[in-house]
LOTIVEX-990109 format. One record per residue: x, y, z of N, C-alpha, C in turn. Coordinates in pm, whole numbers, padded with zeros to 5 digits, always signed. Each point is the difference from the previous one (the first is absolute). Last residue first. Layout:
<rs>
XYZXYZXYZ...
</rs>
This chain:
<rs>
+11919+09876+11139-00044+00012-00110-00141+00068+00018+00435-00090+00308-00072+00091-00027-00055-00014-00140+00093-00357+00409+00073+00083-00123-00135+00134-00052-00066-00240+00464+00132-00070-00048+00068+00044-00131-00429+00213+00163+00124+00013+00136+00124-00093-00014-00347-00016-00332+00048+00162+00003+00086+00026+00157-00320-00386-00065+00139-00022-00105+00140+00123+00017-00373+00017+00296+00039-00083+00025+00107-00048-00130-00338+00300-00084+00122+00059+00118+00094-00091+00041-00302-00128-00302+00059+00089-00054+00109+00061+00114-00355-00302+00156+00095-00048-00062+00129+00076-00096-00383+00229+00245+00077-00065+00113+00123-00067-00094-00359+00189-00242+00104+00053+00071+00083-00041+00082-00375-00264-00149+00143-00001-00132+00105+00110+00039-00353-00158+00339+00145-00059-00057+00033+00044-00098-00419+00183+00091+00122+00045+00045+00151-00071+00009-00442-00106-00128+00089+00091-00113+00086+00035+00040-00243-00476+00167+00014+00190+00076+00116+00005-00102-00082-00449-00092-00155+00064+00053-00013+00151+00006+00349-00306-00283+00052+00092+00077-00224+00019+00043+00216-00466-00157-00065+00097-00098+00023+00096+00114+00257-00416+00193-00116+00063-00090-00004+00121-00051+00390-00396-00025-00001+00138+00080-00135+00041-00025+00357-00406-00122-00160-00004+00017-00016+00128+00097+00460-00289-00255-00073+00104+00062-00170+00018+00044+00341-00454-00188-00034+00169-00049-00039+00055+00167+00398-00431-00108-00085+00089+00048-00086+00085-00088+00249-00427-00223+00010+00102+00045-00126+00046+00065+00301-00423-00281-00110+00022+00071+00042+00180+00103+00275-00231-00385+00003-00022+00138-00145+00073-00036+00245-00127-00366-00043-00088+00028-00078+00003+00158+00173+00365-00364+00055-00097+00088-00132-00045+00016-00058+00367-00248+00184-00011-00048+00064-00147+00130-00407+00315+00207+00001+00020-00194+00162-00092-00006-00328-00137+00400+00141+00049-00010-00010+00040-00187-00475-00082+00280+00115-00079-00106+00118+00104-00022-00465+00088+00188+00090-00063+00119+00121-00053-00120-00306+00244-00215+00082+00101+00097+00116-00105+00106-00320-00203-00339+00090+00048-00006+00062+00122+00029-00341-00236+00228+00105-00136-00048+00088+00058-00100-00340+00265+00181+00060-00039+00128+00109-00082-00053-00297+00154-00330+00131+00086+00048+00053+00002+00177-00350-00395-00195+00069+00075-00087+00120+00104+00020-00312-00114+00307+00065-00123-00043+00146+00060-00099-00407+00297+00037+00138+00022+00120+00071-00129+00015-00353-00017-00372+00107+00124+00044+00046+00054+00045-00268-00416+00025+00077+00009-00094+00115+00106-00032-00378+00014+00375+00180-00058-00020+00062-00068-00075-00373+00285-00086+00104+00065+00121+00085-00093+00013-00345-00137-00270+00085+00174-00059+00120-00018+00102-00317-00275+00122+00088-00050-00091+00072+00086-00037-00340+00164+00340+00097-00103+00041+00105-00030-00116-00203+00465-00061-00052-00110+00017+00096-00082+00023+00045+00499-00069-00004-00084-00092-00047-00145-00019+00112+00346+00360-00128-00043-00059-00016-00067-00080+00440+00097+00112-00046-00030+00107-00153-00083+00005+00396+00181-00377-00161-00012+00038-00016-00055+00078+00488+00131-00163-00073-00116+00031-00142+00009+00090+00481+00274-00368-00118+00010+00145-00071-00149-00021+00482+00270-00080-00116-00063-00088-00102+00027+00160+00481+00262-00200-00120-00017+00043-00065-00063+00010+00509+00149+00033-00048-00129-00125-00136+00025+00026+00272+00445+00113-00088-00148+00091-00030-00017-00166+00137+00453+00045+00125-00103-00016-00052-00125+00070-00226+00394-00099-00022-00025+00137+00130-00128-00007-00209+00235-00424-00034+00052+00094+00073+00003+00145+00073-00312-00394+00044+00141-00037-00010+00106+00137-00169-00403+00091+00126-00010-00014+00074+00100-00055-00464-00078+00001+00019+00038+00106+00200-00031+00012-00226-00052-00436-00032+00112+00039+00049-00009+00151+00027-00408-00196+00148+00074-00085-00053+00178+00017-00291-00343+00304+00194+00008+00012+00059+00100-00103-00507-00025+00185+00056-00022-00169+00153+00008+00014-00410+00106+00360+00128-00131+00015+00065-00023-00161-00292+00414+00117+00104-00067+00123+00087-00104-00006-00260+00244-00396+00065+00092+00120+00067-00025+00119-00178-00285-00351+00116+00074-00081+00039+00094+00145-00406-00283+00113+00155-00068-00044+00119+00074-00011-00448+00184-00008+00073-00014+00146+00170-00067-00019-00343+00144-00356+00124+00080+00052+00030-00035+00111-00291-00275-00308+00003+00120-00084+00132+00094+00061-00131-00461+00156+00070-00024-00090+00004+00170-00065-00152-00027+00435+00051-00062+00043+00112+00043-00176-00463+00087+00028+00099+00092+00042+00098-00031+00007-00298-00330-00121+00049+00136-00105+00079+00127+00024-00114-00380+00337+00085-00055-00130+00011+00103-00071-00238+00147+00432+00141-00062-00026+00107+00000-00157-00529+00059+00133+00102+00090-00062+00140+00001-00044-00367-00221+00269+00003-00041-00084+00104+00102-00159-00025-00026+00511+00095-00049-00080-00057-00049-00108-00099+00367+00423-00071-00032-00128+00100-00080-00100+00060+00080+00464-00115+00049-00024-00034-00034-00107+00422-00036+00005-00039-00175+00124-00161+00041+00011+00310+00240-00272-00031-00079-00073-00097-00078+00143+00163+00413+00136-00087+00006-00096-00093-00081-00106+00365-00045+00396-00135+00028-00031-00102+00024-00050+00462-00225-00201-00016+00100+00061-00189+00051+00059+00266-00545-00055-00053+00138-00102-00006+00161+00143+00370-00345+00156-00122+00031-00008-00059+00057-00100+00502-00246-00024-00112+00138-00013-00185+00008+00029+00583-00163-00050-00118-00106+00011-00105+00158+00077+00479-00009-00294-00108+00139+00088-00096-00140-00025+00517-00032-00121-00078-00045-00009-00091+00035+00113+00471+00163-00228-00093+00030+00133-00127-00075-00109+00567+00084-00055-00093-00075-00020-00128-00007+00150+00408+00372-00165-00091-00046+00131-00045-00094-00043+00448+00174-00236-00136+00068+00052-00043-00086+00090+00410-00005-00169-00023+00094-00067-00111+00037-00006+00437-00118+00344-00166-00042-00037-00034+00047-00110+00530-00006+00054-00097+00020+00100-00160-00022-00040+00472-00262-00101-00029+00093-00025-00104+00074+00106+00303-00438+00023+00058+00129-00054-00050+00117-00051-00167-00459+00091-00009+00085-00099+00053+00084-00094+00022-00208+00499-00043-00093-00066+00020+00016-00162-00013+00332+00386+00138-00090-00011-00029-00060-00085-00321+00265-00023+00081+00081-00006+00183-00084-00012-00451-00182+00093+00039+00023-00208+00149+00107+00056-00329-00253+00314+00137+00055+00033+00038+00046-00114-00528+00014+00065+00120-00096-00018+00134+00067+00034-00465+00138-00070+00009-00045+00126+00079-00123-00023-00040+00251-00370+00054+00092+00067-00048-00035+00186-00034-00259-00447+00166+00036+00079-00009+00111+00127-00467-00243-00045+00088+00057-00133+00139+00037+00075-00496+00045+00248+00104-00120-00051+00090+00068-00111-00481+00052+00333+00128+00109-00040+00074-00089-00019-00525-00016+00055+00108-00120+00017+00095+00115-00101-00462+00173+00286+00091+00018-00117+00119-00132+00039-00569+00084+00144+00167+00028+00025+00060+00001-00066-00516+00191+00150+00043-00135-00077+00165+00018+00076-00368+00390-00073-00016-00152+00083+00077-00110-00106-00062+00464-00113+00068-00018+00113+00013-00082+00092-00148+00262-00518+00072-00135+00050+00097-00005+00139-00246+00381-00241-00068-00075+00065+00073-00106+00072+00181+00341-00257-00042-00094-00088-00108-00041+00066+00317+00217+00189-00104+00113+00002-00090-00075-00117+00369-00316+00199-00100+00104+00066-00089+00040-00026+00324-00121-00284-00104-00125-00019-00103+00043+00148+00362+00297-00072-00078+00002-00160-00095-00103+00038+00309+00013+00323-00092+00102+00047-00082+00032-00152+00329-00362+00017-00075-00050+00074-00131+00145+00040+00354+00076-00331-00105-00077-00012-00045-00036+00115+00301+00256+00115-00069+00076-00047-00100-00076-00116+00327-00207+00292-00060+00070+00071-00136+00052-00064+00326-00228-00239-00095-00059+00078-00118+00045+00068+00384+00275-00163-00101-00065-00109-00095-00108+00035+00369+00138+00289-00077+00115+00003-00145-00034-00104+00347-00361+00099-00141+00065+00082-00059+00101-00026+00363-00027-00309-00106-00133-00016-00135+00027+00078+00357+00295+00081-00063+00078-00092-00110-00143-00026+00338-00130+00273-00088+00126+00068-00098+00039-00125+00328-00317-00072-00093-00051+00047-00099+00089+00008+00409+00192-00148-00115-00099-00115-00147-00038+00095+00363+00168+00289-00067+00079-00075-00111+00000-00119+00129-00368+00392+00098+00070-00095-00105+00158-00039-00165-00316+00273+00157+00003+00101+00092+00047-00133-00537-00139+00166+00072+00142-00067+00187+00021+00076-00325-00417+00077+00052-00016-00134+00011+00149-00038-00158-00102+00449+00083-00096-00054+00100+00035-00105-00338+00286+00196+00098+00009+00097+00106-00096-00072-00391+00064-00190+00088+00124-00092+00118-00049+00150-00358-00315+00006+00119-00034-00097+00066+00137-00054-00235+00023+00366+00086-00086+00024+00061+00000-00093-00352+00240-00052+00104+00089+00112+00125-00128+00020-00407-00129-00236+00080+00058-00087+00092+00075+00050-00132-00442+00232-00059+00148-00010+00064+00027-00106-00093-00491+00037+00124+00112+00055-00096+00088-00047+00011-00585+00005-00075+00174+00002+00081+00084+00036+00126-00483-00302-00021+00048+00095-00067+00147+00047-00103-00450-00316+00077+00152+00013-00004+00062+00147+00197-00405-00009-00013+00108-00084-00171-00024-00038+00109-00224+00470+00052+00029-00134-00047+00097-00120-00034-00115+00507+00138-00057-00053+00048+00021-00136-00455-00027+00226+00085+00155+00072+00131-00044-00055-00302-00337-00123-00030+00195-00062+00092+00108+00016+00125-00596-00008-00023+00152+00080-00038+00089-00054+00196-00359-00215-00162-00019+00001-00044+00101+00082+00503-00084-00025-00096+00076-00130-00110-00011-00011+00251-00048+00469-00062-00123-00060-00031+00163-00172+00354+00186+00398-00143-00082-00024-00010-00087-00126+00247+00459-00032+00018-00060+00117-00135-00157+00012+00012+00293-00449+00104+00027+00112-00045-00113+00089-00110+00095-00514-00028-00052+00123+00114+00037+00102+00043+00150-00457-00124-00048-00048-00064-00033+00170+00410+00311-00024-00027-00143-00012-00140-00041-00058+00252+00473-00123-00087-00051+00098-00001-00216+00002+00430+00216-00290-00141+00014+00032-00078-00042+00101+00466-00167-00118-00020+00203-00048-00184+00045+00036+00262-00452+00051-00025+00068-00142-00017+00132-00032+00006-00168+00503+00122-00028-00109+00019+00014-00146-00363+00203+00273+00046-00125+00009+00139-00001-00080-00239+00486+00235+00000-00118-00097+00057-00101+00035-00288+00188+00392+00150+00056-00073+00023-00073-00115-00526+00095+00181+00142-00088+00051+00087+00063-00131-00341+00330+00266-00032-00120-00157+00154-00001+00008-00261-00039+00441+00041+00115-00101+00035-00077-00082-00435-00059+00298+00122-00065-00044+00076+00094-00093
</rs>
């Protein structure tokens, strides 16, 4: 399914076509990361955004972290441009995350590793935002039944929320990159619409 045209507010619909109880009908919806550089690289701003996407999604790579998906939201899978008058000023990216092999062999390691440098290096927003222009968070896959959907409940219910209105909104859902080799592919793929 390609990822539907905004709604009249300016944003992904929360649901398209069909009953809102539909899977296939509603947010989030899936997309490649080749899709959404086909969608949403239509300025120059944008371009340099993906490019920073790009290049966290290959940081949380060589991290280990390659099972899981990402929910992409924030103005910048919005019309902000008409809507705003301005252009994006980053990525809001929420990373639902397999532990990395290393933790799934041995998790009793996790938590201390987890609180001493995993955090600060992948998902700590006011560091991966300097880095990679992405809001960052993440959501433990492993973390156990309650964990988990307390905390995809959670930034499912405020990503889906219009900032500044009352309307209901689309996200994104693209997985974790498996082959290193997308992050070239995607670079070229920005790099054939602007040059950053």
């Amino acid at each position: 399914m390609p990822i539907p045209e905004f709604a009249d507010h300016g944003a992904l619909p929360p649901f398209i076509s069909g009953h809102a109880t539909s899977p296939s009908a509603r947010s989030p919806y899936p997309a490649t990361m080749l899709e959404v550089v086909e969608r949403f690289c239509t300025s120059l701003d944008r371009a340099k955004l993906l490019k920073g996407l790009n290049l966290y999604r290959k940081h949380l790579h060589s991290g280990g972290f390659v099972s899981g998906t990402q929910w992409v939201d924030g103005s910048f899978i919005e019309n902000v441009e008409a809507n705003r008058k301005r252009s994006p000023r980053d990525i809001d990216v929420v990373t639902l995350f397999s532990r990395p092999l290393k933790y799934q062999v041995d998790p009793d390691t996790w938590a201390t590793d987890f609180e001493s440098h995993i955090f600060g290096a992948y998902f700590d927003t006011r560091n991966m935002k300097l880095a990679y222009r992405c809001d960052t968070y993440g959501v433990d896959l492993d973390a156990g039944p309650r964990a988990l959907v307390r905390n995809s409940t959670y930034w499912f219910g405020l990503f889906s929320d219009m900032r500044g209105s009352a309307e209901k909104k689309g996200i994104l859902e693209i997985p974790l990159a498996a082959d290193p080799m997308e992050f070239l592919a995607i670079d070229q793929a920005i790099g054939g619409k602007f040059d950053v």
